[in-house]
N, C-alpha and C positions, 0 to 999 in steps of 0.2 A: 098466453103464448100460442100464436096460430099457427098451422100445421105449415104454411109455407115458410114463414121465420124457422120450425123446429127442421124443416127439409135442409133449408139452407145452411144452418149452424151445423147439420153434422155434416154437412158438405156430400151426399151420396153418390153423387159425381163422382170424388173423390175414390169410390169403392172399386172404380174399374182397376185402381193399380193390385187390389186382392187375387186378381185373377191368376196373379204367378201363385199363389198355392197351390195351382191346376197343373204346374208346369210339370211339376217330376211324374204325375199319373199320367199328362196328355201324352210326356218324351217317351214315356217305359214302353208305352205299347200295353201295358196289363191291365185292360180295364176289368175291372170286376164291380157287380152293384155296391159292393159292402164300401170299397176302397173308393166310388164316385160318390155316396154318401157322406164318407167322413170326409171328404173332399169341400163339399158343398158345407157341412159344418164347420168348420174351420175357414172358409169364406167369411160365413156370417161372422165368427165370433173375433175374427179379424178386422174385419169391417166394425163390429161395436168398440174394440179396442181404439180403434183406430179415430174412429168419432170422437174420443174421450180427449185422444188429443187434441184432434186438431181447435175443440173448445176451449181447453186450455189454453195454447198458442195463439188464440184468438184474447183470452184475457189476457195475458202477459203481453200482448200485441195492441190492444184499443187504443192507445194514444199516437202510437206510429201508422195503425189502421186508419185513424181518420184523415190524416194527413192525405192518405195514397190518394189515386184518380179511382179507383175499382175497390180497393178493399173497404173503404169507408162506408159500403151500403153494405157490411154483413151487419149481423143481427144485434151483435153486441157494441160493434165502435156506433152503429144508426143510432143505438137506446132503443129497440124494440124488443131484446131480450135484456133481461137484467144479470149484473154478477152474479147474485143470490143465484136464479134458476138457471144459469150456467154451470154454479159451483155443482147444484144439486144434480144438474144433466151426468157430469163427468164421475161423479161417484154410484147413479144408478147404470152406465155405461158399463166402465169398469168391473164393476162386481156381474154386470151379465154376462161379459166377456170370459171373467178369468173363473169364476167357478164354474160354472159347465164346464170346464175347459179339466178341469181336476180332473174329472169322473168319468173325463172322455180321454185322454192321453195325458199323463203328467209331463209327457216331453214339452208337447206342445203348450200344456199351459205354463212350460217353464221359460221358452220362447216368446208366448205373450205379455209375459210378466218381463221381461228382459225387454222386452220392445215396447214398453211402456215406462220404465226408467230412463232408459237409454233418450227417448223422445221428450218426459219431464227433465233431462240435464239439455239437450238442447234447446229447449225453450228456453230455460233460465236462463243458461250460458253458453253450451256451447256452438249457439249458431252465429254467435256473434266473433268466432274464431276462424280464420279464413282457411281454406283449404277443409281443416274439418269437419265442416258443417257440413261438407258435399258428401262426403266420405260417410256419414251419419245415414245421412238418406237413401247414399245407397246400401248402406246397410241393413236398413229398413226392408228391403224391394230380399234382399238376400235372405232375410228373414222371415218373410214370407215364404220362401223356398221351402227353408228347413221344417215351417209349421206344416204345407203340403207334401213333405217326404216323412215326418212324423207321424201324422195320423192314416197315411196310406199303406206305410213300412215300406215304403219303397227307395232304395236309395239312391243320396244325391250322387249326378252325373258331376266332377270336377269341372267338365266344360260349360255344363249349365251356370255353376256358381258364376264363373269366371266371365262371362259371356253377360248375366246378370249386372254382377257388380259395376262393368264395365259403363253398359247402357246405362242405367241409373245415375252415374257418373256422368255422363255424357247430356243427358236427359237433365241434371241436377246443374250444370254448367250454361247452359242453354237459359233456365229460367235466372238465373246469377246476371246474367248478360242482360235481360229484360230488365231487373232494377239499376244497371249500371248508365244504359243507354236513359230511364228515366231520370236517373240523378247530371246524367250530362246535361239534359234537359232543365236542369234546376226545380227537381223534382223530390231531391232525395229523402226519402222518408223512412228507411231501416240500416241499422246500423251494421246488418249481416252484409253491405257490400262494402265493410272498409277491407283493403287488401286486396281487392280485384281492380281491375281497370280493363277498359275494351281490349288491349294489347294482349294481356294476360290469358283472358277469358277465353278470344277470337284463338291464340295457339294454344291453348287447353282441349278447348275443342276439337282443332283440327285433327291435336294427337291422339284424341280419344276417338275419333271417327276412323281414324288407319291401324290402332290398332283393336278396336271393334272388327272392324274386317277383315282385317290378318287372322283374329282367335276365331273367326267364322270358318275363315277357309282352312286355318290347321286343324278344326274338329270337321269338318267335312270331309277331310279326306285323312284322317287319323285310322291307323290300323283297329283300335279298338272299337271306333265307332262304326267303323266300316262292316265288322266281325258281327256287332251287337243288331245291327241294322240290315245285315244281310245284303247292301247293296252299295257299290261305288261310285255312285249318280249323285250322291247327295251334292255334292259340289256347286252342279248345275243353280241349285236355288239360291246363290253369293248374287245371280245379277239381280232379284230383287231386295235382297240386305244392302247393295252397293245404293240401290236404290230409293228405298225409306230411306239411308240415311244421309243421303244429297238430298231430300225432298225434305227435312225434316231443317238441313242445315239454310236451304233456300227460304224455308220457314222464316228462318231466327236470323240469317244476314242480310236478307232482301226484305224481306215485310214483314222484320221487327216485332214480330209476333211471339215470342216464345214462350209467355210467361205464363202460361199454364197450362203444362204439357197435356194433360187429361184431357182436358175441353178441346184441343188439335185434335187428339186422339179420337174424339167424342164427332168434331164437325170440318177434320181433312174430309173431303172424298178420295183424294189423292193418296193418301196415307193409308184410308182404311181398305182401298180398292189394290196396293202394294201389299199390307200383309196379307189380307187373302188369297190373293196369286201365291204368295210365300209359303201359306200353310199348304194352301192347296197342292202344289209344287212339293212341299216337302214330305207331306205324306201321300202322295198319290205316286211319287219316286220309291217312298221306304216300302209303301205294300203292291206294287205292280210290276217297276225294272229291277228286281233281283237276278 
């Protein structure tokens, strides 16, 4: 097993979506070393969970993975990794994940043990369920949340979840659309898009992108957040959220790209040059214009 097959199978790309365990320390404003620590712990041990799936998902996947145009060079549909040392990857994954996870917050390792079930029923079954497969995933991205409000004791913001669940939603639609458009093409190689169609997809989306921006702008200028944040400005950063998310949808209806939202994330310039202004903009609002 060479270190670039092993890079590939856990997919570490993959790991930028961990970053929302960051979300409820980055939103609070309460940095402390202890709390940016356990922060970064729970990264990792999220990211090794996370691995464990996506190997799994890959065996329960090799015969529809060789099929695809892209998925057919990962490790295991190629035959450069075997079942065997995949079965064995996902059990030394797993066990690194959720026991440190013990000894370090029982919350959280009861979150990653819940997000590791929940991800072994959607591989068997439930991705092949329409609607809630989407719903699973973002579930996932929420769960992340709760493992960074866990181990930080920080607690979750309502509008965070809701904002969360949404994107992921949105985000989770977007790549549904990429295998739908492939199977137009007489491509079709997974069975998780029967029950979608471009029709479906295209006004799923749209409603998830208006009301993304509506929960943006009602926590923006919501009295509690306004209170918590000390300033009425926040608002002003909706025209870059209006913005990632026409740039995101120009993506996926103009150049048919959507299908794997990390690697956009990873090689937009457009995209990553948008949340920066955003963050910048949102925190240089919350600690400057009060």
């Amino acid at each position: 097993m060479v270190i670039k097959e092993l890079f590939i199978l856990l997919r570490i790309h993959q790991y930028i979506k961990n970053v929302f365990v960051f979300a409820p320390l980055l939103f609070s404003l309460q940095y402390t070393i202890e709390a940016s620590i356990n922060a970064i712990i729970a990264f990792i041990l999220f990211s090794l969970i996370a691995s464990s799936i996506y190997i799994f998902n890959d065996l329960m996947d090799i015969e529809e993975d060789k099929k695809h145009p892209r998925k057919q060079f990962r490790p295991l549909a190629a035959g450069t990794i075997t079942k065997k040392q995949g079965i064995i990857m996902i059990i030394i994954l797993a066990i690194s994940s959720l026991m440190p996870a013990l000894f370090i917050n029982i919350q959280m390792a009861g979150i990653l043990f819940f997000y590791f079930l929940l991800n072994i029923a959607y591989s068997l079954k439930l991705k092949h369920i329409s609607i809630v497969d989407i719903f699973i995933v973002a579930t996932g991205f929420v769960l992340r949340l709760f493992a960074g409000a866990f181990v930080t004791g920080i607690p979750l913001s309502m509008w965070l979840i809701i904002m969360t669940f949404l994107l992921a939603l949105f985000l989770a639609l977007a790549k549904r659309r990429d295998d739908v458009v492939l199977a137009a093409k007489g491509k079709a190689t997974r069975k998780n898009i029967d029950g979608y169609n471009l029709e479906f997809v295209n006004a799923a989306m749209g409603l998830m992108s208006a009301v993304i921006i509506v929960s943006y702008i009602l926590y923006s200028v919501s009295e509690e957040v306004i209170n918590r944040l000390d300033t009425p400005y926040l608002y002003l950063t909706t025209f870059f959220v209006i913005l990632g998310i026409m740039r995101y949808m120009q993506i996926t209806f103009v150049e048919l790209a959507s299908g794997n939202p990390t690697k956009i994330l990873l090689k937009d310039r457009f995209l990553q040059i948008t949340i920066f202004l955003w963050l910048v903009s949102f925190f240089g609002i919350v600690l400057i214009f009060k």
